[in-house]
PyMOL CGO cylinders between C-alpha atoms (Angstrom):
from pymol import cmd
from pymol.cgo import CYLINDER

trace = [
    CYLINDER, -34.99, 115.86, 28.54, -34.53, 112.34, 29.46, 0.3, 1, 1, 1, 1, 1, 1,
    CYLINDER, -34.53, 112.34, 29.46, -31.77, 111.08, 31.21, 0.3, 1, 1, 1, 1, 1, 1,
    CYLINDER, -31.77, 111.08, 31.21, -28.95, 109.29, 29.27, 0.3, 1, 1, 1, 1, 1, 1,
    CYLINDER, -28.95, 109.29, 29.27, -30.08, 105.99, 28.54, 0.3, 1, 1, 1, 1, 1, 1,
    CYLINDER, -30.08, 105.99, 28.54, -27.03, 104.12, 30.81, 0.3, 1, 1, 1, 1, 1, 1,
    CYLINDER, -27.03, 104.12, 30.81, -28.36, 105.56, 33.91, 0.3, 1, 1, 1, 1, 1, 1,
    CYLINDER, -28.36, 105.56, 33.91, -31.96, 104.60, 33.24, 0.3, 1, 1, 1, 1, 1, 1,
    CYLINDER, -31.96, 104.60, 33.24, -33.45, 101.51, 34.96, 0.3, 1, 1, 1, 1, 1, 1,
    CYLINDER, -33.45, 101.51, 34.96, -35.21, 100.97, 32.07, 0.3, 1, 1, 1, 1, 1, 1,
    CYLINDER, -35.21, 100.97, 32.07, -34.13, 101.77, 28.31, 0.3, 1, 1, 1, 1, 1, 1,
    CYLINDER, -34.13, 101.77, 28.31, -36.20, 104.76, 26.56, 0.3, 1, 1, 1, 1, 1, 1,
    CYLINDER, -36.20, 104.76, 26.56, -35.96, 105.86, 23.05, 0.3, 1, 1, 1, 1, 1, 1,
    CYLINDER, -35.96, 105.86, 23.05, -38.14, 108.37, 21.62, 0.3, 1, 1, 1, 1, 1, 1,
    CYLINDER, -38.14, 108.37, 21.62, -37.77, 108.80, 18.21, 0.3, 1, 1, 1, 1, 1, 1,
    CYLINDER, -37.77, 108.80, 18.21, -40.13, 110.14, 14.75, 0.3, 1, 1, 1, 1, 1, 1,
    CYLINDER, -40.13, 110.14, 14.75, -41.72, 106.94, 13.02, 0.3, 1, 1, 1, 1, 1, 1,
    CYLINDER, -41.72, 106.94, 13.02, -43.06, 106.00, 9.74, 0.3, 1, 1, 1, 1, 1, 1,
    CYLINDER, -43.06, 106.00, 9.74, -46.95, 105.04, 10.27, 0.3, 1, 1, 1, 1, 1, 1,
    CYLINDER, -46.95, 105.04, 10.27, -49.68, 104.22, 7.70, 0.3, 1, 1, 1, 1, 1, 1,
    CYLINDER, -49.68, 104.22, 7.70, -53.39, 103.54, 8.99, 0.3, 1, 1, 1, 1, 1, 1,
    CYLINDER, -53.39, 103.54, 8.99, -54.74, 101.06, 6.38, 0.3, 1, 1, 1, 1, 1, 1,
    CYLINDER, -54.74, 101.06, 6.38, -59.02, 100.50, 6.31, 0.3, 1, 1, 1, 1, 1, 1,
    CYLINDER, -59.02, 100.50, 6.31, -60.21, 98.33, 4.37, 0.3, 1, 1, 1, 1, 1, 1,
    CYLINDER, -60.21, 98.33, 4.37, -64.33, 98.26, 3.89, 0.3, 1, 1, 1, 1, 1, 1,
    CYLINDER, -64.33, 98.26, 3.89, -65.61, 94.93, 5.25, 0.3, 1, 1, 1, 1, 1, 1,
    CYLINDER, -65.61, 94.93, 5.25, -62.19, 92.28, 4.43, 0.3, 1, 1, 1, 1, 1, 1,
    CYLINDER, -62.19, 92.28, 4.43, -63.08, 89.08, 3.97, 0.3, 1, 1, 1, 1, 1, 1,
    CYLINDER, -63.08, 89.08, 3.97, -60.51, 86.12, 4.03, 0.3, 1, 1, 1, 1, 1, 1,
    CYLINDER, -60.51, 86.12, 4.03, -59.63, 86.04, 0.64, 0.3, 1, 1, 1, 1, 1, 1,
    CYLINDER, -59.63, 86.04, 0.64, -58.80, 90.00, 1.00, 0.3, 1, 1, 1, 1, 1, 1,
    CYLINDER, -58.80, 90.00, 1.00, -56.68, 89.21, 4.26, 0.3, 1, 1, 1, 1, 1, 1,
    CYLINDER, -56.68, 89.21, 4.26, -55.06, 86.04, 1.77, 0.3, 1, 1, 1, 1, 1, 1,
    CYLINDER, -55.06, 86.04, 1.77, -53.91, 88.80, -1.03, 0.3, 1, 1, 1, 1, 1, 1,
    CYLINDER, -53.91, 88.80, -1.03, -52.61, 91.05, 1.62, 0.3, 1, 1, 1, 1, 1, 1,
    CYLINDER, -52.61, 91.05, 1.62, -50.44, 88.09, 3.03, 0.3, 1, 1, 1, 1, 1, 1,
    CYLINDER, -50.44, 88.09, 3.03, -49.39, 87.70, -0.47, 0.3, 1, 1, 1, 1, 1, 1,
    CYLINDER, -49.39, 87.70, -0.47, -48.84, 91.33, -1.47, 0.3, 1, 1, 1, 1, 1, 1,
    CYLINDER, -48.84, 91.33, -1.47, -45.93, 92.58, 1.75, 0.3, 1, 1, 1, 1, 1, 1,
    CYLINDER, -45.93, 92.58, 1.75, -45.00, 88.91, 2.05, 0.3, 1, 1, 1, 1, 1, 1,
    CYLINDER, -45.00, 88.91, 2.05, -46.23, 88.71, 5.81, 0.3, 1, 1, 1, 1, 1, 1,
    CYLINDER, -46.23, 88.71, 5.81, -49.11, 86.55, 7.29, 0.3, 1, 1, 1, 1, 1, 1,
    CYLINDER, -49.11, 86.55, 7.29, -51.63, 89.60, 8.05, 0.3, 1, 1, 1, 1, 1, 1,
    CYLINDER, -51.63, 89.60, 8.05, -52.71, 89.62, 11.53, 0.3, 1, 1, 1, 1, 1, 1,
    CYLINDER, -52.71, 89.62, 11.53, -56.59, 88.75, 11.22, 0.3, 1, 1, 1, 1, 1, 1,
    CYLINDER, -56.59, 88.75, 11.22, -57.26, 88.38, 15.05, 0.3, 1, 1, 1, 1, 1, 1,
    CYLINDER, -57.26, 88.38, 15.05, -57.68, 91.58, 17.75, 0.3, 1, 1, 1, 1, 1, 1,
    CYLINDER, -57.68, 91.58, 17.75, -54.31, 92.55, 19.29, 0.3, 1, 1, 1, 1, 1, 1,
    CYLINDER, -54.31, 92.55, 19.29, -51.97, 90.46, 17.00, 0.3, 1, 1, 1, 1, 1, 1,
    CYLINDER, -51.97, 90.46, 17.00, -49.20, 91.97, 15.18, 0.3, 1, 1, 1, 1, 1, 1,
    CYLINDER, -49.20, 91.97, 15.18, -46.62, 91.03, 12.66, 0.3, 1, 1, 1, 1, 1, 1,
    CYLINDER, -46.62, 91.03, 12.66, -43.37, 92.36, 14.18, 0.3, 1, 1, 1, 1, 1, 1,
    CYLINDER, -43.37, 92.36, 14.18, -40.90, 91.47, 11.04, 0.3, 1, 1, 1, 1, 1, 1,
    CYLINDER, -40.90, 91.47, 11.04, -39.71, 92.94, 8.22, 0.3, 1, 1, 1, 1, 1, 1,
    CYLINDER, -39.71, 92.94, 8.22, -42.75, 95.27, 8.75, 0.3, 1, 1, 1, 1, 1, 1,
    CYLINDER, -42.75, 95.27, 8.75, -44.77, 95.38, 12.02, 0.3, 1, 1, 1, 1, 1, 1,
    CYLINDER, -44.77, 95.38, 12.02, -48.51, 95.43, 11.11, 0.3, 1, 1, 1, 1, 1, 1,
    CYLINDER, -48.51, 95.43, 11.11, -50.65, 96.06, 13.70, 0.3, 1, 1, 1, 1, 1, 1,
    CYLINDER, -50.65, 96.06, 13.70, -54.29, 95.06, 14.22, 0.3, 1, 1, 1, 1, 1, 1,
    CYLINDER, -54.29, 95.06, 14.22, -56.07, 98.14, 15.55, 0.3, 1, 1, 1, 1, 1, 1,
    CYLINDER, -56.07, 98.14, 15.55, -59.78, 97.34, 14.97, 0.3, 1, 1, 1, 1, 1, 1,
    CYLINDER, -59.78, 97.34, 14.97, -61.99, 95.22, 12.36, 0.3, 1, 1, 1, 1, 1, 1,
    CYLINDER, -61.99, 95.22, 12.36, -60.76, 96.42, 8.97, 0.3, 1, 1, 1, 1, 1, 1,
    CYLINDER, -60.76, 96.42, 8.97, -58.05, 98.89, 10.54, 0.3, 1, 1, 1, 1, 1, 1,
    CYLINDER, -58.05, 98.89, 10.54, -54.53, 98.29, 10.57, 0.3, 1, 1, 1, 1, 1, 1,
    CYLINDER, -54.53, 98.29, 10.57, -51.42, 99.91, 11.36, 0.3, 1, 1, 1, 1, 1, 1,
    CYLINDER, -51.42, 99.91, 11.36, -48.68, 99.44, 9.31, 0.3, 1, 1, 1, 1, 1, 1,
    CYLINDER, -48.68, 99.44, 9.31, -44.46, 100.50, 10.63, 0.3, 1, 1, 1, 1, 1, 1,
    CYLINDER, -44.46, 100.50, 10.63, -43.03, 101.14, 7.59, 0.3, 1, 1, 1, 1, 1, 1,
    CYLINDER, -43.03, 101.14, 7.59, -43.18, 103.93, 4.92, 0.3, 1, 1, 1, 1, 1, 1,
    CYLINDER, -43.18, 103.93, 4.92, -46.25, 104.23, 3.19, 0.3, 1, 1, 1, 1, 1, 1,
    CYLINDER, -46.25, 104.23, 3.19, -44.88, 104.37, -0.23, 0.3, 1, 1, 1, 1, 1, 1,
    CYLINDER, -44.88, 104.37, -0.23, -43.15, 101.27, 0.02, 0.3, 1, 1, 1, 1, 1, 1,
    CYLINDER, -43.15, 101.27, 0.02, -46.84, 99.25, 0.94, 0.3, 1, 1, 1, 1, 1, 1,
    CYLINDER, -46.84, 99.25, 0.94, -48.99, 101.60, -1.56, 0.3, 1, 1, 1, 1, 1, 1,
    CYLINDER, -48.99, 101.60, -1.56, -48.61, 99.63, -4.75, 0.3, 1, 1, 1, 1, 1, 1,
    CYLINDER, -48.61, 99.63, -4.75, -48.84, 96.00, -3.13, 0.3, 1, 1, 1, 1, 1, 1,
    CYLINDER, -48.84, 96.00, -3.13, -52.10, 96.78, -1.27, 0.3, 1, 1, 1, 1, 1, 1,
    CYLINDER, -52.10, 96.78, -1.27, -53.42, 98.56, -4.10, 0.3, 1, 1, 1, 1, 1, 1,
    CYLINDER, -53.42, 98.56, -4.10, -52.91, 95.87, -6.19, 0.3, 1, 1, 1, 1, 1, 1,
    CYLINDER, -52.91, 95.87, -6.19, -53.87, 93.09, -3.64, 0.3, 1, 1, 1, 1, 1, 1,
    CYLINDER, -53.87, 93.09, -3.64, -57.58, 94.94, -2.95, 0.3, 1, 1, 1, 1, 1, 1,
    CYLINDER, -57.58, 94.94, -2.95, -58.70, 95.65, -6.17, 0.3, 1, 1, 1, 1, 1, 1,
    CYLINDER, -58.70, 95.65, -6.17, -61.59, 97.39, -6.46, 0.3, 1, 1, 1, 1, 1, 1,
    CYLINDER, -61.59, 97.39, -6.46, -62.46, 96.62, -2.88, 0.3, 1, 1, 1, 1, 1, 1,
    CYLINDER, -62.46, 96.62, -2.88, -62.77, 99.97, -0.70, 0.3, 1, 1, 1, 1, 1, 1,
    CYLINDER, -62.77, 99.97, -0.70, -59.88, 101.16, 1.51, 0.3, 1, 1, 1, 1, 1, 1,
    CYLINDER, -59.88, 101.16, 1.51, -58.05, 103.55, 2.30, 0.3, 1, 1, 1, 1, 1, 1,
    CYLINDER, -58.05, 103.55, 2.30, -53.96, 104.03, 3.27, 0.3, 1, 1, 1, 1, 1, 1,
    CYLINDER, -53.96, 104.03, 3.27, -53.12, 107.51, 5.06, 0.3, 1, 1, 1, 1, 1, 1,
    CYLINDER, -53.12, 107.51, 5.06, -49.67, 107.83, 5.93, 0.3, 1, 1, 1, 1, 1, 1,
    CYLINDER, -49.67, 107.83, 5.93, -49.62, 109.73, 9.79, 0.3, 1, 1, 1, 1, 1, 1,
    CYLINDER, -49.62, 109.73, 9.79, -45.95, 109.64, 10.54, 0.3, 1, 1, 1, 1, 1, 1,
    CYLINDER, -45.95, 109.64, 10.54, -45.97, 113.70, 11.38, 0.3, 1, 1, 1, 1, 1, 1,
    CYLINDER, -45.97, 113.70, 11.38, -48.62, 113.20, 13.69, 0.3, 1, 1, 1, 1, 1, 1,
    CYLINDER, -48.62, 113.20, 13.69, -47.29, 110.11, 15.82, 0.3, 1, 1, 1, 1, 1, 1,
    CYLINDER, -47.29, 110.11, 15.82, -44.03, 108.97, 17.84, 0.3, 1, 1, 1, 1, 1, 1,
    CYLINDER, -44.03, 108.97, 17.84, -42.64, 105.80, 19.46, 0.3, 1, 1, 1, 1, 1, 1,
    CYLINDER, -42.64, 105.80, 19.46, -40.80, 105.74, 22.28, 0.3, 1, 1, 1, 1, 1, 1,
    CYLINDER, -40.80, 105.74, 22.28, -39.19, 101.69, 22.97, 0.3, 1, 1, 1, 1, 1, 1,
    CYLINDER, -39.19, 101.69, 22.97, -38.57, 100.52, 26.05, 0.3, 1, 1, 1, 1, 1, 1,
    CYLINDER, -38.57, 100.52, 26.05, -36.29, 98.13, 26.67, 0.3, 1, 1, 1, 1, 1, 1,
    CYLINDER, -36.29, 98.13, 26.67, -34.44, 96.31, 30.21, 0.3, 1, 1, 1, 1, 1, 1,
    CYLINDER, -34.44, 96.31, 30.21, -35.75, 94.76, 33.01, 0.3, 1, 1, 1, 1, 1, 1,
    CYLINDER, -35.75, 94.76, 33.01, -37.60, 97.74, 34.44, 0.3, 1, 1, 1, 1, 1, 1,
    CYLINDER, -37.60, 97.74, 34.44, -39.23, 98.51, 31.12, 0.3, 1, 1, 1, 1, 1, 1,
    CYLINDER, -39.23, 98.51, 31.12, -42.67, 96.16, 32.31, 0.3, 1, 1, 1, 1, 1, 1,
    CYLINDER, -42.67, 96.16, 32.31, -42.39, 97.82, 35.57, 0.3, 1, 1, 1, 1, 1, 1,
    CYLINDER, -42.39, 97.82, 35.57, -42.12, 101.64, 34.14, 0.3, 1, 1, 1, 1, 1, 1,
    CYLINDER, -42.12, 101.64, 34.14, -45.56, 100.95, 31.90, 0.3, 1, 1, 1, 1, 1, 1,
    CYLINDER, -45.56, 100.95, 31.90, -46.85, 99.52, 34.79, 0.3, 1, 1, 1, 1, 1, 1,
    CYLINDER, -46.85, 99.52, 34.79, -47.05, 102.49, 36.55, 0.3, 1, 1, 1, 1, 1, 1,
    CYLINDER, -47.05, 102.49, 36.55, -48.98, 104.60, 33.96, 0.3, 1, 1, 1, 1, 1, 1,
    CYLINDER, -48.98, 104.60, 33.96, -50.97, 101.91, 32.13, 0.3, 1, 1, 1, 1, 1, 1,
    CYLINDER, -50.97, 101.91, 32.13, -53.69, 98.90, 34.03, 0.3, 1, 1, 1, 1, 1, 1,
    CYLINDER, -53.69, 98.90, 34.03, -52.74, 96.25, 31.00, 0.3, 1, 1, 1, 1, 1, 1,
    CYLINDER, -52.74, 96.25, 31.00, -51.48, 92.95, 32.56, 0.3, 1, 1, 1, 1, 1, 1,
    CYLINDER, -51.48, 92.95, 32.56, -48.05, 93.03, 30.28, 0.3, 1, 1, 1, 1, 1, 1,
    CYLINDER, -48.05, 93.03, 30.28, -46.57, 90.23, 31.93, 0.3, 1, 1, 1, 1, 1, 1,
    CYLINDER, -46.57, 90.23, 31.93, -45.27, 87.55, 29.56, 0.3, 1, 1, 1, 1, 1, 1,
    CYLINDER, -45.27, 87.55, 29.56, -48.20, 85.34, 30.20, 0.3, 1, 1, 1, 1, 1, 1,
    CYLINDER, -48.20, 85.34, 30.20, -50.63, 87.35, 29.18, 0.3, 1, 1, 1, 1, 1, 1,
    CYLINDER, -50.63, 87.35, 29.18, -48.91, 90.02, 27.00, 0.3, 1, 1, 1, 1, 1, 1,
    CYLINDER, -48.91, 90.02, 27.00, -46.70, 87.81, 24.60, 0.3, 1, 1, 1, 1, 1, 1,
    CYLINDER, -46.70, 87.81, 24.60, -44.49, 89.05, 21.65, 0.3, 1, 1, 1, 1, 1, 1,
    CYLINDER, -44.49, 89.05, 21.65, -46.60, 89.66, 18.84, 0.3, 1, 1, 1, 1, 1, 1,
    CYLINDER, -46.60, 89.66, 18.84, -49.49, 91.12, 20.55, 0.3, 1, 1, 1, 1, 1, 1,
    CYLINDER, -49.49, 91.12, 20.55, -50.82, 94.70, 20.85, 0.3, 1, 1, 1, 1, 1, 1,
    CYLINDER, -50.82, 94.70, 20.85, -53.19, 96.72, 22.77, 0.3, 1, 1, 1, 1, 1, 1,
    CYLINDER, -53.19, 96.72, 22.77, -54.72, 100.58, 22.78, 0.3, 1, 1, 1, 1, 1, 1,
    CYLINDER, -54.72, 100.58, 22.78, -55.20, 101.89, 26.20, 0.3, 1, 1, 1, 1, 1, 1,
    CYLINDER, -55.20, 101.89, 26.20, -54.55, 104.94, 27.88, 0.3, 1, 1, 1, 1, 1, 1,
    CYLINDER, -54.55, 104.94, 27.88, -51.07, 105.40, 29.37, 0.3, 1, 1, 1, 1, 1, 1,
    CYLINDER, -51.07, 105.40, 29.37, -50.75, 108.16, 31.66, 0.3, 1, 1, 1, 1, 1, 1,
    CYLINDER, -50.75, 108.16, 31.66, -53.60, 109.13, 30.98, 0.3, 1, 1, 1, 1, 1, 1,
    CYLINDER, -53.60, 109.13, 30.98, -52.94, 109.51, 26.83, 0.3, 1, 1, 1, 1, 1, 1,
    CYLINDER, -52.94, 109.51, 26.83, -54.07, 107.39, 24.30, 0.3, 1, 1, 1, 1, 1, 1,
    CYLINDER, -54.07, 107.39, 24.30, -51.60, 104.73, 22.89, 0.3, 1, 1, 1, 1, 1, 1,
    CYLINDER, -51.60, 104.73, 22.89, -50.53, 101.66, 20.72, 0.3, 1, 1, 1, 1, 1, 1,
    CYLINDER, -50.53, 101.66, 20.72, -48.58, 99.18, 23.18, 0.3, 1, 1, 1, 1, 1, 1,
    CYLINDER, -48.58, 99.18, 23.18, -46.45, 96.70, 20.04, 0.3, 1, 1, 1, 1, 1, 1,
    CYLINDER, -46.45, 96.70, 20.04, -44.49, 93.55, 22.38, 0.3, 1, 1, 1, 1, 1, 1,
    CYLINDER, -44.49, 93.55, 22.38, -41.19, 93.31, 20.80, 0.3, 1, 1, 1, 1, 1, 1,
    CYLINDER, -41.19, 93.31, 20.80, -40.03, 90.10, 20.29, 0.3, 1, 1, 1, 1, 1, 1,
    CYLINDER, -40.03, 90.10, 20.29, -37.90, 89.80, 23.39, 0.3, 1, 1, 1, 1, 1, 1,
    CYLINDER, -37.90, 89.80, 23.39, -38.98, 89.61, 27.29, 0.3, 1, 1, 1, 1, 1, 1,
    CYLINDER, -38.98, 89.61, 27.29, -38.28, 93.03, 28.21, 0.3, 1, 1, 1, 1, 1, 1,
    CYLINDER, -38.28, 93.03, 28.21, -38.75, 94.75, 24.76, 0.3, 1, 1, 1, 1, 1, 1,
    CYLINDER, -38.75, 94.75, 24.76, -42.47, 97.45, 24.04, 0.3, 1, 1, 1, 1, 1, 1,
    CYLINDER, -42.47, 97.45, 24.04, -42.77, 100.00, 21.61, 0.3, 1, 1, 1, 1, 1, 1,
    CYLINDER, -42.77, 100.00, 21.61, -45.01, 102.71, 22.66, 0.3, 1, 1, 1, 1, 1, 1,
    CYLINDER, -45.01, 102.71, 22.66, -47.08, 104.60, 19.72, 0.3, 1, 1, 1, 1, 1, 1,
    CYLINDER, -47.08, 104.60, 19.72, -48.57, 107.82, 20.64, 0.3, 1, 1, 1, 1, 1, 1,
    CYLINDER, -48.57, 107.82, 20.64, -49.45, 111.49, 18.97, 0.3, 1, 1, 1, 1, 1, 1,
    CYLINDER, -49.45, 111.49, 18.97, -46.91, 113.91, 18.56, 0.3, 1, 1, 1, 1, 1, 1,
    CYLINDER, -46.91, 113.91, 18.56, -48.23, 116.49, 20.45, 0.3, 1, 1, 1, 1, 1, 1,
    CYLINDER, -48.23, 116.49, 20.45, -47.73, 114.58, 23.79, 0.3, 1, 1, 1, 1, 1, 1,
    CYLINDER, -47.73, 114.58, 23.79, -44.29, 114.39, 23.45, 0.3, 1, 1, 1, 1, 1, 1,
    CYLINDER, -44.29, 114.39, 23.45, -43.21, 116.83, 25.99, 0.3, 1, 1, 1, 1, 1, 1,
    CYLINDER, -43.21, 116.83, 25.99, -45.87, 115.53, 28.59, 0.3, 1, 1, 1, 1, 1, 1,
    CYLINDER, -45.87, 115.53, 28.59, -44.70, 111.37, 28.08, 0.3, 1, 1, 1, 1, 1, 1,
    CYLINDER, -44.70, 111.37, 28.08, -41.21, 112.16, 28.04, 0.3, 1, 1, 1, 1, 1, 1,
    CYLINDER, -41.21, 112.16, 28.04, -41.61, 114.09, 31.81, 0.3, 1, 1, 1, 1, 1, 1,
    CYLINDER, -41.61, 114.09, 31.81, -43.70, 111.68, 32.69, 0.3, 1, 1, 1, 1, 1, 1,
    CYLINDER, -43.70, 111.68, 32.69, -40.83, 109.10, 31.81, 0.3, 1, 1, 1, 1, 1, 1,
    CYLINDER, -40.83, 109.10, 31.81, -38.59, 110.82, 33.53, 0.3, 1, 1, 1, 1, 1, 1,
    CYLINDER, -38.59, 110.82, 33.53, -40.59, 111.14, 36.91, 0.3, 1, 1, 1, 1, 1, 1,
    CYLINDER, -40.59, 111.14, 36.91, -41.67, 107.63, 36.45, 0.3, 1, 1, 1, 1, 1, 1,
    CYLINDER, -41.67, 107.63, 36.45, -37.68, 106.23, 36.38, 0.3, 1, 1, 1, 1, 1, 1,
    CYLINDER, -37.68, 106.23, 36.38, -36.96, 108.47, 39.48, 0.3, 1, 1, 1, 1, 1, 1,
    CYLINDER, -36.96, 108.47, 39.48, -39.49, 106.27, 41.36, 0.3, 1, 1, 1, 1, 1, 1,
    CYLINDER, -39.49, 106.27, 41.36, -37.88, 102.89, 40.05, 0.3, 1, 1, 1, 1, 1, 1,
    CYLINDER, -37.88, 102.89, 40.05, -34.32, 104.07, 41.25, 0.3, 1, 1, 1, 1, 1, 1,
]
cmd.load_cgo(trace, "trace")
């Protein structure tokens, strides 16, 4: 169990997410245009840029996407913005988890289980990387202020990230 969040040097929620992976078969611009148009978002087009609001959207990969919101409420639009193009939208919310992170130790804390350079600089607000963080395989999301990371990662390391967490804030105190 982690301890309560007031005594951390560096905020941690975990908590169950909504997640849709979206693939879309070769987009061109004018299918990245109708999916702007569709969720009322500019859709991030380049690697590691994200849309943080009212949905995040996160670039994963050329034609892959993940999308922070439930999957029924982005079915229709897509469908409707992609046609007859080929894609495909599979909701994974049971099989993922987010933990944010949050305070002026939250950079520090990922530093010590992940090699990205997060510092502001480099790692601005709107950007996102996969990498392995202690030693698992994640989604890093900058929130939009200095100190703010969402961290995306299967279910079935919960128990492992949230001791490692706890070890890890031990060493910051």
């Amino acid at each position: 169990m982690i301890p309560r969040e007031s005594a951390l040097p560096a905020n941690i929620c975990g908590q169950a997410l909504s997640i849709s992976l979206l693939r879309i078969w070769n987009p061109d611009d004018d299918a990245l245009a109708a999916l702007s148009g569709a969720v009322c978002v500019p859709w991030p087009a380049q690697p590691n840029r994200c849309v943080l609001d009212p949905i995040t959207i996160a670039w994963l990969a050329p034609g892959e996407w993940a999308l922070l919101c439930p999957e029924d409420q982005v079915r229709e639009p897509i469908a409707s913005a992609l046609g007859e193009r080929l894609w495909d939208l599979t909701d994974v919310s049971a099989g993922r988890r987010r933990w944010s992170l949050s305070g002026p130790k939250a950079r520090d804390l990922l530093a010590q289980g992940c090699t990205l350079d997060l510092h502001p600089s480099v790692f601005d607000p709107g950007q996102c990387a996969q990498s392995l963080f202690a030693q698992v395989p994640v989604l890093i999301i900058k929130g939009p202020a200095v100190d703010d990371f969402d961290l995306i990662a299967d279910q079935s390391y919960s128990a492992y990230l949230n001791r490692w967490f706890q070890q890890a804030q031990g060493m910051l105190e």
